[in-house]
C-alpha positions as CSV (number, residue, x, y, z in Angstrom):
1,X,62.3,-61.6,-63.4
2,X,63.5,-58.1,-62.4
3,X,62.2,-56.8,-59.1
4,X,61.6,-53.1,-59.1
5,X,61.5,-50.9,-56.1
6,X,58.4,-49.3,-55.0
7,X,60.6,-46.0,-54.2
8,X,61.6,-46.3,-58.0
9,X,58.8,-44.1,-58.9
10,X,60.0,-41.2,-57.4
11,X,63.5,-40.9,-58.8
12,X,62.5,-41.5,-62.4
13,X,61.4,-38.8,-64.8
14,X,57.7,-39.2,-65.8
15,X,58.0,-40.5,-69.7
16,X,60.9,-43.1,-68.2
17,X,58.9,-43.9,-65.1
18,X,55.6,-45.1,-67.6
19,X,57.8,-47.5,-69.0
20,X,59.5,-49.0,-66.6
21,X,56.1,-49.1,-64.4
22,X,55.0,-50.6,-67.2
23,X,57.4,-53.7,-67.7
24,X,57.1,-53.6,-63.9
25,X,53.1,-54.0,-64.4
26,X,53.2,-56.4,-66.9
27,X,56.2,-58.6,-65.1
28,X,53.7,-58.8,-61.5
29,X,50.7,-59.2,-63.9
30,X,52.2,-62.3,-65.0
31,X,53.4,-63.5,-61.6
32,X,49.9,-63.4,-60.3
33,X,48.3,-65.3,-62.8
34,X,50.4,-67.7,-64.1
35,X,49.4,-69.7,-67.0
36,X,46.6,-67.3,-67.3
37,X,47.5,-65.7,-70.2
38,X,44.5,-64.0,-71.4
39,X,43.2,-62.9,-68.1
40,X,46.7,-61.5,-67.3
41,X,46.6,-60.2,-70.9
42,X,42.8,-58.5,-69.8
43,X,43.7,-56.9,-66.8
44,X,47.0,-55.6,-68.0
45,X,45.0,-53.8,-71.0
46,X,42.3,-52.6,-68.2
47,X,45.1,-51.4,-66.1
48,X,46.6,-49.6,-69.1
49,X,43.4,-48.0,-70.1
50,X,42.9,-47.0,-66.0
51,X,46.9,-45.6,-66.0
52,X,46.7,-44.0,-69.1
53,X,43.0,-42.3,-68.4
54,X,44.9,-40.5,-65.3
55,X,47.4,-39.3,-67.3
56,X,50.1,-41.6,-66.6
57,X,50.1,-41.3,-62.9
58,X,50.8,-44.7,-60.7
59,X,47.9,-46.3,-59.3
60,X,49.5,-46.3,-55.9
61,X,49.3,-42.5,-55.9
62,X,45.7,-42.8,-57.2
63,X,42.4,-43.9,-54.8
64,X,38.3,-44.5,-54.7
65,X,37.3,-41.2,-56.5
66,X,39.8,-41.9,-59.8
67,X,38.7,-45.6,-59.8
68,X,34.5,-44.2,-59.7
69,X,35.5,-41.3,-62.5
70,X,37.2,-44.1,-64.6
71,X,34.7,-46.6,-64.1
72,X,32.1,-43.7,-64.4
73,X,33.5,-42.5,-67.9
74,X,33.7,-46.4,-69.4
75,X,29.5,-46.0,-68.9
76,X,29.0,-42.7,-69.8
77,X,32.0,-41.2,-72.5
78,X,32.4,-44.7,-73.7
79,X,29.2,-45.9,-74.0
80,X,29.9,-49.5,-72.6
81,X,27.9,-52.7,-71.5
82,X,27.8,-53.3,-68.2
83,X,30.0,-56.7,-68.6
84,X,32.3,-54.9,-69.7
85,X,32.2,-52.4,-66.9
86,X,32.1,-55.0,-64.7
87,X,35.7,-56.4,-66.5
88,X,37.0,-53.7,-65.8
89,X,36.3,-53.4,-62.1
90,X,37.6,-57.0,-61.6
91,X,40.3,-56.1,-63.5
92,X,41.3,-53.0,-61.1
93,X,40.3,-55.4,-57.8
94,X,43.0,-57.9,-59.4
95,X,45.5,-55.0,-59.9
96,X,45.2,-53.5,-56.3
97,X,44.9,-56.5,-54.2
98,X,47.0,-59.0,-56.0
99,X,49.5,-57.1,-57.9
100,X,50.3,-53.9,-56.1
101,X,49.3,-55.8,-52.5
102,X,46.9,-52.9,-51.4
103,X,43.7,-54.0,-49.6
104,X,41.1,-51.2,-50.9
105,X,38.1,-51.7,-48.7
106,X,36.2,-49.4,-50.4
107,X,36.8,-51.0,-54.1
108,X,34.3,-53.7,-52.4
109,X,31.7,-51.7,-52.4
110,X,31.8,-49.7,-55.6
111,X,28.4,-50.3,-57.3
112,X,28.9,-53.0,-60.3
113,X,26.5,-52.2,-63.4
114,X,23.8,-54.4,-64.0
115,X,22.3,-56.4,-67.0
116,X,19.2,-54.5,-68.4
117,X,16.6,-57.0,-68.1
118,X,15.0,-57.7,-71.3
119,X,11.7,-58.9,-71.7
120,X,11.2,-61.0,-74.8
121,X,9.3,-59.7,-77.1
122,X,5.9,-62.4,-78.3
123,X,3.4,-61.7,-81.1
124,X,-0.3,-61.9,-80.2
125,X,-2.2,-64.1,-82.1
126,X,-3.7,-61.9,-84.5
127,X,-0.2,-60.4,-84.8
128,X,1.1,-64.0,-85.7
129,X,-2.0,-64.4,-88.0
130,X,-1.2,-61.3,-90.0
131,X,2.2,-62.2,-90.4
132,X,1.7,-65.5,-91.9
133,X,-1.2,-64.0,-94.1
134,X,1.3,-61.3,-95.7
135,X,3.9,-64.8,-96.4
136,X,3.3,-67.4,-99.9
137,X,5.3,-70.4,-101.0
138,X,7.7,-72.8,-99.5
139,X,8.2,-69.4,-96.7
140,X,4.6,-69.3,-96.0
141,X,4.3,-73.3,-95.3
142,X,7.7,-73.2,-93.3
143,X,6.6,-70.5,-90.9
144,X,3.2,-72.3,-90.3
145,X,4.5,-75.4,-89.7
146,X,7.0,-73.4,-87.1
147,X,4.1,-71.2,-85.3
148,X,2.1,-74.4,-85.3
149,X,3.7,-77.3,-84.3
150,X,6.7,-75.6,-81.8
151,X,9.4,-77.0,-83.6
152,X,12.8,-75.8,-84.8
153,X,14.2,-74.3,-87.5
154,X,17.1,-76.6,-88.2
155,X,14.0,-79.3,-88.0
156,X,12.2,-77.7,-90.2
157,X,14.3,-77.5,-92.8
158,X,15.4,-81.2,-92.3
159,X,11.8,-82.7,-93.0
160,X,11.0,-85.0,-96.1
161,X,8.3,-86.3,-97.1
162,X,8.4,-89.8,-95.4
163,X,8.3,-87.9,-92.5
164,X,5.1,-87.5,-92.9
165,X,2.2,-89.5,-91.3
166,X,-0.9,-88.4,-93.5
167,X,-2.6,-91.5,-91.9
168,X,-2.0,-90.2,-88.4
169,X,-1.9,-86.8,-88.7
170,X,1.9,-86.6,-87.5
171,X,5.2,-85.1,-88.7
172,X,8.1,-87.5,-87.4
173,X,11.0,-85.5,-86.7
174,X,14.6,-87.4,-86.9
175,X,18.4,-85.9,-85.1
């Protein structure tokens, strides 16, 4: 694998120096995660997307304020999740520490985005009751066996009639 200078970057013209930082990215991607191939293949997109996003510039010349605007934009311009967000931050962690060898004390502490927590949304009864009023047919008795009895869907649908306990007042359910 070809080693290239760090003090390559300086006597190569900007279009030349993208792609040869580029093979150089990709070659010390792969070194540091070997047999990894779709994390290496992950954080060499995210540190395309961060390179390209500062117009081509190395991301030793670059600090904390163009990490925050990139990760700032991926929320805002680009309208992503926070997961994602949060890919792309361990992505750029990866690339300065492991790859470049740059301990960024400061890339610690940039705030990660969190999971909205979502409440799940439940019918009331008389919402449930309405519901199963407005339903007739087979839909109608599925649904109230559903709402009444707690089971599945997939359990639901697998019911015959021997599973039936008339006698009882049971429904046997099989797996």
């Amino acid at each position: 694998m070809r080693e290239v200078p760090a003090c390559a970057w300086m006597t190569i013209p900007l279009a030349a120096r993208w792609r040869r930082g580029d093979y150089a990215l990709r070659e010390r991607v792969g070194q540091a995660r070997p047999r990894r191939h779709s994390l290496a293949a992950a954080d060499l997109q995210w540190a395309r997307r961060y390179i390209r996003f500062h117009g081509k510039r190395p991301p030793r010349e670059m600090g904390e304020a163009e990490v925050t605007a990139f990760l700032g934009s991926l929320a805002t311009e680009g309208n992503v999740s926070a997961s994602t967000q949060n890919q792309a931050l361990a992505a750029l962690l990866f690339l300065y520490k492991q790859v470049l060898g740059i301990e960024l004390a400061w890339l610690e502490n940039v705030p990660r985005a969190r999971r909205p927590r979502r409440l799940p949304s439940v019918l009331t009864a008389a919402e449930a009751r309405r519901v199963l009023e407005q339903m007739t047919g087979t839909h109608a008795l599925m649904a109230r066996l559903l709402y009444g009895t707690g089971m599945r869907l997939a359990e639901c649908l697998a019911l015959r009639v021997k599973d039936l306990e008339l006698e009882r007042r049971e429904i046997v359910i099989r797996q």
